[in-house]
KOLGUNU-454183 format. One line per field, with one value per residue (C-alpha): residue number from 1; x, y, z; chain. Coordinates in pm, 1 decimal. Example, Ala and Ser with C-alpha at 12.3 -4.5 7.8 and 13.67 -1.06 7.14 Angstrom:
% residues 2
nunu <- 1	2 $
xx <- 1230.0	1367.0 $
yy <- -450.0	-106.0 $
zz <- 780.0	714.0 $
kolnu <- A	A $
END
This chain:
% residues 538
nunu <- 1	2	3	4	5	6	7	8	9	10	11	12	13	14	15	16	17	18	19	20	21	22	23	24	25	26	27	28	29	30	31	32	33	34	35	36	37	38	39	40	41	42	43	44	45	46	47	48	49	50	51	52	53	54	55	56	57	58	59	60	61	62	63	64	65	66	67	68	69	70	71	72	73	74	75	76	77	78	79	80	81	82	83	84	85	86	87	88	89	90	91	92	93	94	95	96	97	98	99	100	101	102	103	104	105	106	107	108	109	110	111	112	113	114	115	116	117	118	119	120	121	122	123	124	125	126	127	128	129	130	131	132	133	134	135	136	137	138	139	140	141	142	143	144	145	146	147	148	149	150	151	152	153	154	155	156	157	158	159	160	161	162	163	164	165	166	167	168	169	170	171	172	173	174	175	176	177	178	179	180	181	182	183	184	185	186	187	188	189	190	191	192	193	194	195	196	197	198	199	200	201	202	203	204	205	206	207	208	209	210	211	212	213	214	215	216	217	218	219	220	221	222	223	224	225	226	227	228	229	230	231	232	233	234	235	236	237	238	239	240	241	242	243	244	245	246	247	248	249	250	251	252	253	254	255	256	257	258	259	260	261	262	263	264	265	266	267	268	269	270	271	272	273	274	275	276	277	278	279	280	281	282	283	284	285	286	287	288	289	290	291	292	293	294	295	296	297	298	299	300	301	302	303	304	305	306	307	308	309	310	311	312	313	314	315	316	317	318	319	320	321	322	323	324	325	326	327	328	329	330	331	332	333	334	335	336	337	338	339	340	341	342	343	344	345	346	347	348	349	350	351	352	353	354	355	356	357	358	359	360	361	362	363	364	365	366	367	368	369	370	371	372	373	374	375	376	377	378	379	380	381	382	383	384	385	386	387	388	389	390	391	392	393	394	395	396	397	398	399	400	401	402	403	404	405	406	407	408	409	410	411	412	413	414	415	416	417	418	419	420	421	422	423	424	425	426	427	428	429	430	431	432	433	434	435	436	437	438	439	440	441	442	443	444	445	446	447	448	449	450	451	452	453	454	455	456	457	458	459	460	461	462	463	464	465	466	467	468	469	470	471	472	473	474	475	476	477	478	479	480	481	482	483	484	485	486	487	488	489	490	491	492	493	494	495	496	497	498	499	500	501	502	503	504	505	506	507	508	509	510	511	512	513	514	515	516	517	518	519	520	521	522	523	524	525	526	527	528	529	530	531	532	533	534	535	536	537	538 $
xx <- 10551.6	10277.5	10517.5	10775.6	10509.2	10389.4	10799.4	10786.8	10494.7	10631.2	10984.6	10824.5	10586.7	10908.7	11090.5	10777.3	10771.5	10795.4	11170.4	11098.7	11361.3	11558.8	11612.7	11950.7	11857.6	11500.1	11704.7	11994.1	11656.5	11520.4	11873.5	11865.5	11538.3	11574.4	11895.5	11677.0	11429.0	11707.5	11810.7	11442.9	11446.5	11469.3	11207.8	11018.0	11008.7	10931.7	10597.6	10531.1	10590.0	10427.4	10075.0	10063.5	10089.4	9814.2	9564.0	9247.0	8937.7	8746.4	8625.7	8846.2	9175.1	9291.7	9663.2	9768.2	9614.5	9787.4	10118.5	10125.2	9965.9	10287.6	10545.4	10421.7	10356.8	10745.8	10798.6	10602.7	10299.6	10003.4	9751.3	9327.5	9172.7	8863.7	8738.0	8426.4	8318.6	8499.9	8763.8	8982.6	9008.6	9242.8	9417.4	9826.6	9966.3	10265.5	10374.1	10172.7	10032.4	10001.3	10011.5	9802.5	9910.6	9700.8	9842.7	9595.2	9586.7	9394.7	9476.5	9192.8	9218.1	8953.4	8786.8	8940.4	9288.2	9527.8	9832.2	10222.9	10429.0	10686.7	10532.5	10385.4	10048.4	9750.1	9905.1	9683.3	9847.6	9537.4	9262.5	8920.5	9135.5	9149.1	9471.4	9594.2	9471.6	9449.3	9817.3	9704.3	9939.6	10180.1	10016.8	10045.2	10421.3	10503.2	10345.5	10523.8	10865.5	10767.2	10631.5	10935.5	11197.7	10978.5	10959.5	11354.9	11386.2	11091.9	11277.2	11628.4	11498.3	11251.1	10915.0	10596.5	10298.8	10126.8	10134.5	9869.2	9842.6	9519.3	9424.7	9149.6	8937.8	8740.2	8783.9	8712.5	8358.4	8364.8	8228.3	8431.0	8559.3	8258.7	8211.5	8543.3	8413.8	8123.3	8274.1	8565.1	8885.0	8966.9	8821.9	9136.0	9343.9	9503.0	9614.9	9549.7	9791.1	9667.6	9836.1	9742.0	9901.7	9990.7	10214.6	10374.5	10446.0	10182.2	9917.0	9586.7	9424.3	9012.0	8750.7	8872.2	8739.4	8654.6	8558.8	8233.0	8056.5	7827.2	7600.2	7658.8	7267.6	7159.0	6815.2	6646.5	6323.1	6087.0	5839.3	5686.8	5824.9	5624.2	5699.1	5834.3	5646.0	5368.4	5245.2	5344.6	5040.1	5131.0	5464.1	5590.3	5910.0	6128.1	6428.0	6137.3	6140.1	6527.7	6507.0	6239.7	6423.2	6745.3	6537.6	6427.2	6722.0	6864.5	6601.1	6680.6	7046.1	6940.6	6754.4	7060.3	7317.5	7655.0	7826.3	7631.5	7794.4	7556.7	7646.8	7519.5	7573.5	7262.0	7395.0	7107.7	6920.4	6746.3	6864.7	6820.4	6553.2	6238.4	6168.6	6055.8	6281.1	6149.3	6438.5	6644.1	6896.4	7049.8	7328.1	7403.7	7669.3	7504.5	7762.1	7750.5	7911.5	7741.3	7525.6	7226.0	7275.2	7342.2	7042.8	6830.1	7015.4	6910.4	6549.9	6489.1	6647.5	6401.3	6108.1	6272.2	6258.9	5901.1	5780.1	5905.7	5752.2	5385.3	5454.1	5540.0	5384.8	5652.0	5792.6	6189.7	6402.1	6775.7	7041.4	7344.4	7692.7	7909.2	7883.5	8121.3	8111.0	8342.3	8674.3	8768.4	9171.5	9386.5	9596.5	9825.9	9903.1	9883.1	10149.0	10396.9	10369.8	10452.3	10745.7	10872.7	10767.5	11001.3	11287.6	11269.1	11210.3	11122.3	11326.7	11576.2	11443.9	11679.1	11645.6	11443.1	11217.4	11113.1	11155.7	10890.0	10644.5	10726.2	10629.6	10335.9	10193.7	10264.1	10073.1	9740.9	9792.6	9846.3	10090.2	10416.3	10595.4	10736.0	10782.1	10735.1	11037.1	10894.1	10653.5	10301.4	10212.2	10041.0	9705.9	9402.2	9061.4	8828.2	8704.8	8343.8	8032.6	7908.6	7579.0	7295.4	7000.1	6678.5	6903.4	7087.0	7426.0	7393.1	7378.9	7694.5	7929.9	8254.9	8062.6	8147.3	8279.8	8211.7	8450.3	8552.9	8495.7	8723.2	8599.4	8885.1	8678.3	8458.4	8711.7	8838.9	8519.9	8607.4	8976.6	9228.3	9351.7	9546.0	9623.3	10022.6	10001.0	10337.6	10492.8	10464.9	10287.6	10277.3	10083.9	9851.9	9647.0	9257.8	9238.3	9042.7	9258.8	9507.6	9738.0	9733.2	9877.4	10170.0	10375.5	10295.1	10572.0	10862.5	11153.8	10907.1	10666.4	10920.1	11145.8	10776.4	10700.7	11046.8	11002.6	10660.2	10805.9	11066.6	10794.8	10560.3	10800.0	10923.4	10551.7	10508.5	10840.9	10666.3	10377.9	10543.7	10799.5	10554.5	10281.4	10140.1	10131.7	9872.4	9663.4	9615.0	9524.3	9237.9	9210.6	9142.0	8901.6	8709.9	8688.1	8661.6	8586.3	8319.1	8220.6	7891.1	7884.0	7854.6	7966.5	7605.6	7714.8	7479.2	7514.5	7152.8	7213.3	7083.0	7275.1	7655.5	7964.9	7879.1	8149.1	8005.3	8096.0	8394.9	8325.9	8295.7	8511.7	8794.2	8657.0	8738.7	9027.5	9244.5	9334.5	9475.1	9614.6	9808.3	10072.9	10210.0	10208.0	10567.9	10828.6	11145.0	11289.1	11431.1	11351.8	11525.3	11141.8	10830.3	10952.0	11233.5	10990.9	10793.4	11053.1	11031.3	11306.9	11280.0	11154.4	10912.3	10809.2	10680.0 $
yy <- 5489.4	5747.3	5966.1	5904.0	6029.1	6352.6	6433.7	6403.3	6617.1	6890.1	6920.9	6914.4	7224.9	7387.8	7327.0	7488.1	7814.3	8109.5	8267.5	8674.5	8881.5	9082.5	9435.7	9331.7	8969.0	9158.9	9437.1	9158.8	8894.7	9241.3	9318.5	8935.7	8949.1	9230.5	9104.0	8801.2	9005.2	9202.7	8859.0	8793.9	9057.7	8839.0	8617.8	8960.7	9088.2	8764.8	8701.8	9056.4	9061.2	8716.9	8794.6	9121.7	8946.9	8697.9	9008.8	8812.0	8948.0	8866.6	8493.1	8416.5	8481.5	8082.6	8120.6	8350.6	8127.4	7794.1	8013.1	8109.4	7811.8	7642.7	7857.8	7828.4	7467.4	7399.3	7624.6	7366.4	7507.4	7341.9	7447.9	7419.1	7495.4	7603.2	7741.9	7857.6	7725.0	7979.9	7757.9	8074.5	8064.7	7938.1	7932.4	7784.8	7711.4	7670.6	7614.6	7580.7	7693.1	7994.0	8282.4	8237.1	8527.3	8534.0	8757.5	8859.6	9033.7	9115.2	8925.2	9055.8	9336.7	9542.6	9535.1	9767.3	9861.3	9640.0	9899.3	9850.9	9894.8	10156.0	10343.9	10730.5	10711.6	10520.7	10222.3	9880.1	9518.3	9430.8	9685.1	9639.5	9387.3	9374.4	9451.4	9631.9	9871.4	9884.3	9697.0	9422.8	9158.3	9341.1	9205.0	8851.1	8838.7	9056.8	8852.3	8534.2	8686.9	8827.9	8477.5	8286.1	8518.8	8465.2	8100.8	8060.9	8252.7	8053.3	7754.1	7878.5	8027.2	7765.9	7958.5	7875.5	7982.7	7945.4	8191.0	8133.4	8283.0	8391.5	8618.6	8848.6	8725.0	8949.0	9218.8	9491.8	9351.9	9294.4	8936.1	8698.2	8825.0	8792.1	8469.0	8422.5	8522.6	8293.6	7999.9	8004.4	8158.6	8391.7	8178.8	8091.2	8377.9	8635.5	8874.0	8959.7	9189.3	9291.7	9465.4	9717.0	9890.0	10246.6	10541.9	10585.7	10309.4	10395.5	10254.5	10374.6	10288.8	10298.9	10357.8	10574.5	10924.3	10842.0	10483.2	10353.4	9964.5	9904.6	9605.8	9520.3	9433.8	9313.2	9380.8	9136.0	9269.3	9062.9	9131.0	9018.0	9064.5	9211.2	9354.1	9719.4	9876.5	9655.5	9637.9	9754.6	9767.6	9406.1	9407.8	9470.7	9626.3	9498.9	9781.3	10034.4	9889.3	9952.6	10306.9	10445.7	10295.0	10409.5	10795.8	10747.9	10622.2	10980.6	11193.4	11030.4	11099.3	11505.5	11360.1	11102.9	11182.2	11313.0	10970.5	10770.9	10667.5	10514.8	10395.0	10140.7	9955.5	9831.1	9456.8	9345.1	9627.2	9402.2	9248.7	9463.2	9749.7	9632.7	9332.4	9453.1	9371.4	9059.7	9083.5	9350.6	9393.8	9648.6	9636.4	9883.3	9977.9	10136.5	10279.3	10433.8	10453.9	10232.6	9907.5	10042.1	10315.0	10085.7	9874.7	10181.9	10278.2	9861.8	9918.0	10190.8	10046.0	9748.9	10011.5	10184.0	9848.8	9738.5	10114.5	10052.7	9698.8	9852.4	10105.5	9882.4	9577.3	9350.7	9189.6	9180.3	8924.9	9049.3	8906.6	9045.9	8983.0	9152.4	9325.8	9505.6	9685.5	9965.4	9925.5	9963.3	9886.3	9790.5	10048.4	9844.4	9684.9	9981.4	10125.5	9895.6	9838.3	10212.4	10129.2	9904.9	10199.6	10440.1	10148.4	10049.8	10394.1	10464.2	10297.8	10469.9	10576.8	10614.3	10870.3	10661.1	10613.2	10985.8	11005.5	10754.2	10950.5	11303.8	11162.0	11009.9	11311.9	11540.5	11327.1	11303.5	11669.9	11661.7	11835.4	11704.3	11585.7	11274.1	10942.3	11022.0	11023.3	11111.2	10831.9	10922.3	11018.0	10721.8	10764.4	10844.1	10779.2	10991.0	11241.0	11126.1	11322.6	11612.9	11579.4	11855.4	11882.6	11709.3	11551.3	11291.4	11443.1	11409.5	11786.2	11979.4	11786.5	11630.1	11312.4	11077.0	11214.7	10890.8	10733.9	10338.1	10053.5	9705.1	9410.9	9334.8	9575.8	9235.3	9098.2	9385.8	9313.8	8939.6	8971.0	9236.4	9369.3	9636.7	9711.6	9831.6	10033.9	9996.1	10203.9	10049.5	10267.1	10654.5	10920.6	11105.1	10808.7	10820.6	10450.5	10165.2	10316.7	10187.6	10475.8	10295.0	10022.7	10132.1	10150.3	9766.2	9587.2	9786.2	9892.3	10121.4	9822.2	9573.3	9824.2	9953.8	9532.2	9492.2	9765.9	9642.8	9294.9	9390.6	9596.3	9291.5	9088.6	9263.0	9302.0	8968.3	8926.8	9117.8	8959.0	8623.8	8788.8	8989.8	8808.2	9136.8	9311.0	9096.1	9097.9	9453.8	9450.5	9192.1	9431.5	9739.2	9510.1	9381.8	9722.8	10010.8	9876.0	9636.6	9754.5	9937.7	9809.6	9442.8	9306.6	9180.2	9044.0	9159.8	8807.8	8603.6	8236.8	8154.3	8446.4	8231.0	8380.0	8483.9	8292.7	8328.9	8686.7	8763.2	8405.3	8542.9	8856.9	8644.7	8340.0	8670.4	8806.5	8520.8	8340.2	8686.3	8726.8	8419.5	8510.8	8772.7	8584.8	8646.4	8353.5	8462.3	8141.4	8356.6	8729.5	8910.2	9108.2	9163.1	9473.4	9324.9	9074.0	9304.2	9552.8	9860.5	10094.5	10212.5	10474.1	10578.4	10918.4	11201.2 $
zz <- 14435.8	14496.6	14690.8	14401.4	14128.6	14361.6	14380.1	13967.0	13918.8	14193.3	14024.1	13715.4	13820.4	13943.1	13612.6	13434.4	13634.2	13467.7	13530.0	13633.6	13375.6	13597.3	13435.6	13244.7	13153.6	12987.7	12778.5	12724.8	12589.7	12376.1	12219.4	12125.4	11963.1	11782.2	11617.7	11505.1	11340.0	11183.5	11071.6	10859.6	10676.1	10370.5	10492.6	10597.1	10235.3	10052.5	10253.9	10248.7	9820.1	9776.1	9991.6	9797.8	9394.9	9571.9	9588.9	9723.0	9827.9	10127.7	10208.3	9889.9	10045.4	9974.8	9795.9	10084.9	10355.9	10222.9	10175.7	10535.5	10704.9	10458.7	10648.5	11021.3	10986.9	10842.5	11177.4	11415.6	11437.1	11471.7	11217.9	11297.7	10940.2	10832.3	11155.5	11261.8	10895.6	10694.5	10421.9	10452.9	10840.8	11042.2	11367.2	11418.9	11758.6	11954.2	12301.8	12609.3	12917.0	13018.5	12925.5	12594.9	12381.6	12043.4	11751.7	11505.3	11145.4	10811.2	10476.3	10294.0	10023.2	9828.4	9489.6	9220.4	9378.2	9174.0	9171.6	9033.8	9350.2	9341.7	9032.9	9167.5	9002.6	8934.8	8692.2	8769.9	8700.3	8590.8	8506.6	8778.1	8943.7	9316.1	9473.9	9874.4	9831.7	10216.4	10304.7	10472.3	10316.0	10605.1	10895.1	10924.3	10771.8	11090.6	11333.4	11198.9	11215.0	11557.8	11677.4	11529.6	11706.5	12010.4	11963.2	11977.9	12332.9	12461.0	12377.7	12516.7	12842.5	12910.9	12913.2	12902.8	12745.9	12382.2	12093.4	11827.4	11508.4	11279.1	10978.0	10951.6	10711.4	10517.7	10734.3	10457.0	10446.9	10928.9	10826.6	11025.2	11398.5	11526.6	11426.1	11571.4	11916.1	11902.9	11808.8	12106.5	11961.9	12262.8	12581.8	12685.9	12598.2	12782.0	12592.5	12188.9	12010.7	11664.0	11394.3	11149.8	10897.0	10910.4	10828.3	11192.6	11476.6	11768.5	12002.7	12145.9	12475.8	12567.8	12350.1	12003.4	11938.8	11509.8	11521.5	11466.4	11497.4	11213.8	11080.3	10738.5	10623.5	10233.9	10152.9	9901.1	9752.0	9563.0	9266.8	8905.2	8597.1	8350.5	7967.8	8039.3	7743.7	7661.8	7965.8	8264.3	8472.5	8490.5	8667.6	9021.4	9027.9	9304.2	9148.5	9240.2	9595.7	9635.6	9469.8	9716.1	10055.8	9900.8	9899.0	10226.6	10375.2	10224.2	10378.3	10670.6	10719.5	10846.4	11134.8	11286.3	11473.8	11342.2	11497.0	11211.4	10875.8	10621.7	10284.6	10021.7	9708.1	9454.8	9418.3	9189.8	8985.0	8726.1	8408.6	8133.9	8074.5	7892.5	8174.3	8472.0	8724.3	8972.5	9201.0	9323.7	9601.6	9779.4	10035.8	10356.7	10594.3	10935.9	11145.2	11502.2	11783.8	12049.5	12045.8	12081.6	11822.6	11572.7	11630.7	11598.6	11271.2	11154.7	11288.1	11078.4	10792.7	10847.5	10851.9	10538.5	10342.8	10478.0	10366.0	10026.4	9973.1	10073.6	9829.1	9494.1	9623.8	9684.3	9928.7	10110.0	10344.6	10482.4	10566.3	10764.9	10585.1	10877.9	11206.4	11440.9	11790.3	11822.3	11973.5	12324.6	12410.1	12662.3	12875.9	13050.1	12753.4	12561.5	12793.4	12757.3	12434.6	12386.5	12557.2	12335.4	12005.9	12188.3	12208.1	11864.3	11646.5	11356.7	11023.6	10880.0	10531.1	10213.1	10047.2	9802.0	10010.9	10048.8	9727.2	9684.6	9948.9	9826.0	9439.7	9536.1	9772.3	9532.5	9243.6	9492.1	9548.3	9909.5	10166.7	10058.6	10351.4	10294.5	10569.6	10961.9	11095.1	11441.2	11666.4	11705.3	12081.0	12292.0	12186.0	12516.0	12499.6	12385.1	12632.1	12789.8	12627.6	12842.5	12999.8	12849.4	12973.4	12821.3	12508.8	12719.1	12599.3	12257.6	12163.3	12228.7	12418.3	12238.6	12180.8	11920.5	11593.2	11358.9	11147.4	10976.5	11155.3	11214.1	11386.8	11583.2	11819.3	11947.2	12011.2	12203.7	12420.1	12481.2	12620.8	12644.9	12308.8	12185.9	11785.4	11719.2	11425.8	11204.1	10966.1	10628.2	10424.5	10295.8	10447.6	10220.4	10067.6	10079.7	10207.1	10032.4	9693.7	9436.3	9644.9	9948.0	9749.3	9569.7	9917.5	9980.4	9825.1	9845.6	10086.2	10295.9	10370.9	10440.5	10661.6	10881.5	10900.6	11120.4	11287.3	11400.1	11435.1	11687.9	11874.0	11848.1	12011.8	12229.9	12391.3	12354.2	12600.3	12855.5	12884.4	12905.6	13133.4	13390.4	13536.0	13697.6	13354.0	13244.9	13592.5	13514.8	13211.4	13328.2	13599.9	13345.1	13126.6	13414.8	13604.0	13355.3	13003.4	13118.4	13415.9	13288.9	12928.1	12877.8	12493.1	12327.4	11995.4	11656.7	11540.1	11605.2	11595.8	11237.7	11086.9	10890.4	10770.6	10397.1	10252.4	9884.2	9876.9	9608.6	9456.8	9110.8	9104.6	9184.2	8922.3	8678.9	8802.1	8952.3	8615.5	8526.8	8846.4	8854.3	8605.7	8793.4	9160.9	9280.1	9235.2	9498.0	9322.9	9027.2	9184.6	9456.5	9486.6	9396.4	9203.1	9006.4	8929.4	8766.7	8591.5	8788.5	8910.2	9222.6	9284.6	8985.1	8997.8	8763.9 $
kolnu <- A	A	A	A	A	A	A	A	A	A	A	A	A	A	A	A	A	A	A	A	A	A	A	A	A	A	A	A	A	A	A	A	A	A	A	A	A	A	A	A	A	A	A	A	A	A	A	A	A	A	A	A	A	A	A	A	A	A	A	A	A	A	A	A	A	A	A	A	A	A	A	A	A	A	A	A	A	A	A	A	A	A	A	A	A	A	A	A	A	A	A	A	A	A	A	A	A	A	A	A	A	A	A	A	A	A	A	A	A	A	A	A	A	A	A	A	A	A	A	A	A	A	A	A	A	A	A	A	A	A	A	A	A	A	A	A	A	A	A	A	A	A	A	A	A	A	A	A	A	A	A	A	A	A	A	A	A	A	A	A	A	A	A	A	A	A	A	A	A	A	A	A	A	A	A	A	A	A	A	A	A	A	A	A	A	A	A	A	A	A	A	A	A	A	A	A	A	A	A	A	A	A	A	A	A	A	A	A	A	A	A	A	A	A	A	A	A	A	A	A	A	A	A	A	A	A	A	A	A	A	A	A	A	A	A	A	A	A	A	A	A	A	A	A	A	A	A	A	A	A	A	A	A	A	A	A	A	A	A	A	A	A	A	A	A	A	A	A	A	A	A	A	A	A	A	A	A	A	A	A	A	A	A	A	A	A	A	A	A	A	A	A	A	A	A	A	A	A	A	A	A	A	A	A	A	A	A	A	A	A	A	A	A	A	A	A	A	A	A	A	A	A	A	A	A	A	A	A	A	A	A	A	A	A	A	A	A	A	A	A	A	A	A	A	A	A	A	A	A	A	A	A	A	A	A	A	A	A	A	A	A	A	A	A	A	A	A	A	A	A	A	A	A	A	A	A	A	A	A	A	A	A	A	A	A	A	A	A	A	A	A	A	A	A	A	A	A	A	A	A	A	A	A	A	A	A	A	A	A	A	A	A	A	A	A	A	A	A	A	A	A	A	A	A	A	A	A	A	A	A	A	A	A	A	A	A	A	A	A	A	A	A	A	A	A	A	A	A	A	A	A	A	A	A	A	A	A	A	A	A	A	A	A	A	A	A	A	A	A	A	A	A	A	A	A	A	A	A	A	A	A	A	A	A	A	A	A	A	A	A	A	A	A	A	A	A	A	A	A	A	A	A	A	A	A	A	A	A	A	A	A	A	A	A	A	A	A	A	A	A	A	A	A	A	A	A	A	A	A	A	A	A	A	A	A	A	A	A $
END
């Protein structure tokens, strides 16, 4: 019987192993997949139209986390919710064994950006609504169709290994990856592919040239209220507090390095002008370009806060609402992903869709030049800064040039990762605008989301087809990205995902919102929903 059972386990080991693609049965597999995809477009543009009209902000994002969590689990995905203690998080499954590939994206959009699609200038829904502003109801919708095309030659050829799904929660605030990180997402993963949008398909490899990690800090200052005219002498003006460290913090700036990006919002600046104010808030953004860096920038905000509270008397706690380490990518993975870019092209753009682009540069006043309709070059590293003497190389070398930040960088530190870049929006927006918006929902987005979809997948074939690509890009992690800096994570074990942020923009807004949530039940899209002609332009 034993012998019997060790026979059953063997043949069943050999029935798992992972078939190796020769070179005709991998393009043959490819060709397949990106018919499929080809095939979604439909199901492409309605998730990519419905997440849009859902507009959420971050740590509120729950209409477009119960409409994708909806499709995936229809699909047969398991779904984990709520993780790491965020309502909006979650993680969906399929498959198993190895290799675990995990395919990541934002949801999230920003405050102030609700935007008509298709229409060439600034035209909100809703007027100081939120809207995306940034594109990031693209991401997810691409990794689904990716993961479902995926799913079907997994089944047909037999292969094994897991794919597993999850949004980017809140990403325009960095307040949930590394939370992500800490509570287990990526132990067992060997490989993350993450998507943002973009005007052009492309990859980068190593650490990047213009992006920064930050800490996301909220200083809370404390004082007594007090009747502004009648008698002042009495009060202790916690607005005072935030003014002066909000002065310093300014005089500052000359003396930091040219990596560093600082900004802040005043998130509680009293009630109304003859009390006093007894509370006060304000909330940074330090940015830099290494760990240690940014901790310095966060110790001297610290000092900047406790020098204001000795000067009006009052006292200050902080909290930190986000963190992120810069980025660091994969090569290998970066490589053959790049691969797959050059395979797949650009989309083929009507002329409606220049149209579009050449309207909407021209109404931001910028170079008019319509849709790439050439792939970006694989993105290297930046080069290393140059050593000068006595200033440890900070002086004149090409060090870091600063930039944004995105916390898919710790998890960049936790397990090889890459981010494909995809075509779906128009080149010329400022980012974090109602510009970046108007692209979102029309026949650009949904044509860059299959394009990505079909590189996505394609990837995804590789590295459950080749073995040795993913040993080297462990290989690349464990030997040159980690080998002299070790990932230290800014979150200290009392600090929580600030899931309360948004709560009562979106209280306003989503009642207003609601009405004009897509319904493909009686609309073909998102813009026929809404009445416009495609394009719109002065």
């Amino acid at each position: 019987m034993r012998r019997l059972f060790l026979s059953f386990c063997l043949l069943a080991a050999g029935a798992l192993a992972q078939p190796k693609f020769t070179p005709e049965k991998e393009a043959s597999i490819k060709a397949d997949l990106m018919g499929q995809i080809d095939a979604m477009k439909k199901q492409a543009q309605v998730m990519v139209d419905s997440v849009f009209s859902f507009g959420e902000l971050g740590f509120q994002e729950f209409e477009t986390s119960k409409y994708l969590t909806g499709i995936l689990e229809k699909e047969g995905f398991q779904i984990e919710r709520n993780y790491a203690g965020i309502p909006t998080a979650w993680v969906a499954s399929w498959g198993s064994g190895k290799p675990v590939i995990s395919l990541g994206s934002d949801i999230d959009d920003i405050p102030q950006a609700s935007q008509k699609p298709g229409v060439g200038w600034h035209e909100p829904m809703i007027a100081g609504a939120p809207g995306h502003g940034e594109g990031h109801n693209s991401g997810v919708p691409l990794n689904i169709v990716a993961a479902l095309a995926v799913k079907k030659i997994m089944e047909r050829e037999h292969l094994a290994g897991t794919l597993r799904l999850w949004p980017g929660v809140a990403e325009e605030l960095v307040g949930t990856k590394a939370y992500y990180v800490r509570a287990g997402m990526f132990k067992d993963v060997d490989v993350c592919l993450f998507t943002h949008v973009a005007n052009n398909l492309g990859v980068a490899y190593g650490p990047s040239l213009n992006q920064n990690g930050l800490v996301s800090v909220e200083y809370l200052f404390k004082g007594e209220s007090a009747h502004a005219a009648g008698a002042p002498w009495r009060g202790k003006s916690a607005l005072d507090a935030v003014e002066l460290m909000d002065v310093g913090w300014n005089f500052r700036r000359e003396h930091l390095r040219l990596a560093q990006r600082s900004h802040y919002v005043i998130t509680d600046g009293g009630d109304q002008p003859n009390v006093v104010p007894p509370t006060a808030a304000v909330w940074y953004y330090f940015r830099e370009a290494d760990y240690d860096h940014i901790m310095d920038m966060w110790r001297i905000g610290d000092n900047m806060a406790k020098a204001a509270t000795l000067m009006t008397d009052t006292t200050y706690t902080s909290r930190l609402l986000g963190s992120a380490w810069p980025g660091y990518f994969s090569k290998p993975i970066a490589e053959d992903m790049y691969e797959n870019i050059k395979k797949v092209g650009l989309p083929q753009w009507s002329e409606d869709d220049q149209t579009m682009a050449k309207g909407l540069q021209k109404e931001l006043k910028q170079p008019v030049r319509g849709l790439a309709v050439k792939i970006q070059e694989l993105r290297a590293p930046r080069p290393e800064p140059e050593a000068n003497a006595g200033d440890g190389g900070e002086g004149q070398g090409p060090g870091p040039t600063g930039g944004g930040s995105d916390d898919i960088a710790d998890v960049s530190w936790t397990v090889p990762t890459i981010t494909l870049r995809y075509p779906s929006n128009i080149p010329g927006g400022p980012g974090h605008n109602w510009a970046n918006g108007i692209a979102m929902a029309t026949p650009i987005a949904h044509k860059g989301v299959i394009a990505g979809a079909k590189v996505q997948a394609m990837t995804m074939i590789d590295i459950l087809g080749k073995p040795e690509l993913v040993k080297a890009a462990w290989d690349y992690f464990n030997h040159v990205q980690t080998k002299d800096m070790k990932y230290k994570s800014f979150l200290r074990p009392d600090d929580k995902p600030a899931i309360w942020l948004n709560t009562r923009t979106m209280e306003t807004y989503r009642p207003l919102m609601k009405p004009f949530y897509y319904d493909p039940s009686k609309y073909d899209t998102y813009l026929e929903q809404l009445g416009i002609k495609y394009p719109t332009v002065r």
